[in-house]
N, C-alpha and C positions, 0 to 999 in steps of 0.2 A: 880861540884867541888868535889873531893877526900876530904875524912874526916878521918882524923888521931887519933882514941880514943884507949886509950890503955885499956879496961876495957870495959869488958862486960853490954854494954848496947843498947838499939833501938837509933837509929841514921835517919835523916832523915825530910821528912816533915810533915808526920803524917796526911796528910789533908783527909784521909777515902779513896782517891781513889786510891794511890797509898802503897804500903805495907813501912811500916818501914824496914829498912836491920839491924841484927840483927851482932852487931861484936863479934867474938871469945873471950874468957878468955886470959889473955895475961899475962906472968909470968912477975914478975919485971924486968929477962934478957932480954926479951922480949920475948918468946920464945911462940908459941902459946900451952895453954895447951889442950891434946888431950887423955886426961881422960876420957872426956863428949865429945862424937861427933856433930858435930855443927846440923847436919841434921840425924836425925832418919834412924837407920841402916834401917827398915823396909821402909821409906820411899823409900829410895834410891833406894832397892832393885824392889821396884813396881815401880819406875821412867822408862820411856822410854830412852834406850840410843843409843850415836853416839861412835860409836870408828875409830879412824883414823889412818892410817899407823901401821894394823897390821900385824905381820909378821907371816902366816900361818905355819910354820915351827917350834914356839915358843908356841904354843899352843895343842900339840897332847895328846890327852886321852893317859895315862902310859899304859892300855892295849892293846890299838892300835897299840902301837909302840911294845910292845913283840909279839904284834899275826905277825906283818908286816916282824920284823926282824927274827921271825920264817921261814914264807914263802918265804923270800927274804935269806935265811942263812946268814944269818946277825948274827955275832958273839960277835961282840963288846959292845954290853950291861953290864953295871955293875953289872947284875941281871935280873932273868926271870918271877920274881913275879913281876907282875905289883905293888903293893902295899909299896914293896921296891924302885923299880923303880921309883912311884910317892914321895918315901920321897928324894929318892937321886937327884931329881932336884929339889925340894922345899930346898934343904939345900945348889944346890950349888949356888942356884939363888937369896939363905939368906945370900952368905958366905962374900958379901961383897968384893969378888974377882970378875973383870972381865973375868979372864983368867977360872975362873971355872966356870963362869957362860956360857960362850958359848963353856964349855964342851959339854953339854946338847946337842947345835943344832949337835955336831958332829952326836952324835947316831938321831936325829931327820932328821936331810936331809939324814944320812946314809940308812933309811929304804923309803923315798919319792923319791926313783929311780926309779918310774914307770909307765906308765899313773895311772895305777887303784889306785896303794898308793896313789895321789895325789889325784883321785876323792875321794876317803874314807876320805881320810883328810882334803877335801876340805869342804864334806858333812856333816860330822860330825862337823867340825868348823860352820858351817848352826846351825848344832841343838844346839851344846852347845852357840853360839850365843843368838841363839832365846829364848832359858829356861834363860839367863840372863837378859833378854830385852832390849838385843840393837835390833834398828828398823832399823838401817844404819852402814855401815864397810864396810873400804875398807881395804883388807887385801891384801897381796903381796906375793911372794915365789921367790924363787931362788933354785934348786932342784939338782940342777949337779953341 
């Protein structure tokens, strides 16, 4: 049975064998507050995880994609400093626009034209994967 507590408190049967489930702080609009995070960033981050339906083209290291579009004369980049690069898709993908947000995949499938671009960016989604600790992902591409 679902249990409706508006208010931070342990909820459940308590009998030692099973854990209490711990409900969020919850504003009077109801709105969950997310000042205090429910589960410990540090926890989170040593947690093993699963990611599902990710889309390999949405993920490329900001220097990968200048080294790639270098190699590939790839012109269409907002910038060649990866570091610019990396803030100019953190902001369109902040801006609360769709249309700017899948600016981004423009210049990201623009430079995965080629087997190798794609094993690099396949590989490297591996590593940056793994230093996250997902233990499972099924990621996708669409490249042409």
């Amino acid at each position: 049975m679902a249990c409706s507590v508006s208010s931070r408190r342990q909820c459940g049967p308590g009998d030692g064998e099973r854990p209490l489930h711990v409900h969020p702080r919850v504003s009077p609009q109801g709105r969950r507050d997310t000042s205090q995070p429910v589960i410990p960033l540090e926890t989170l981050r040593a947690a093993p995880k699963v990611l599902l339906h990710d889309h390999l083209d949405g993920g490329l290291r900001p220097a990968t994609v200048v080294e790639l579009a270098r190699d590939l004369r790839y012109t269409g980049l907002p910038t060649t400093d990866a570091r610019e690069l990396a803030r100019w898709f953190h902001a369109s993908a902040a801006s609360g626009s769709l249309a700017l947000y899948l600016r981004g995949f423009a210049h990201t499938i623009a430079v995965m034209q080629s087997p190798e671009s794609i094993e690099r960016v396949a590989y490297e989604c591996g590593e940056d994967l793994a230093r996250d600790g997902v233990v499972y992902a099924e990621s996708r591409y669409a490249p042409i």
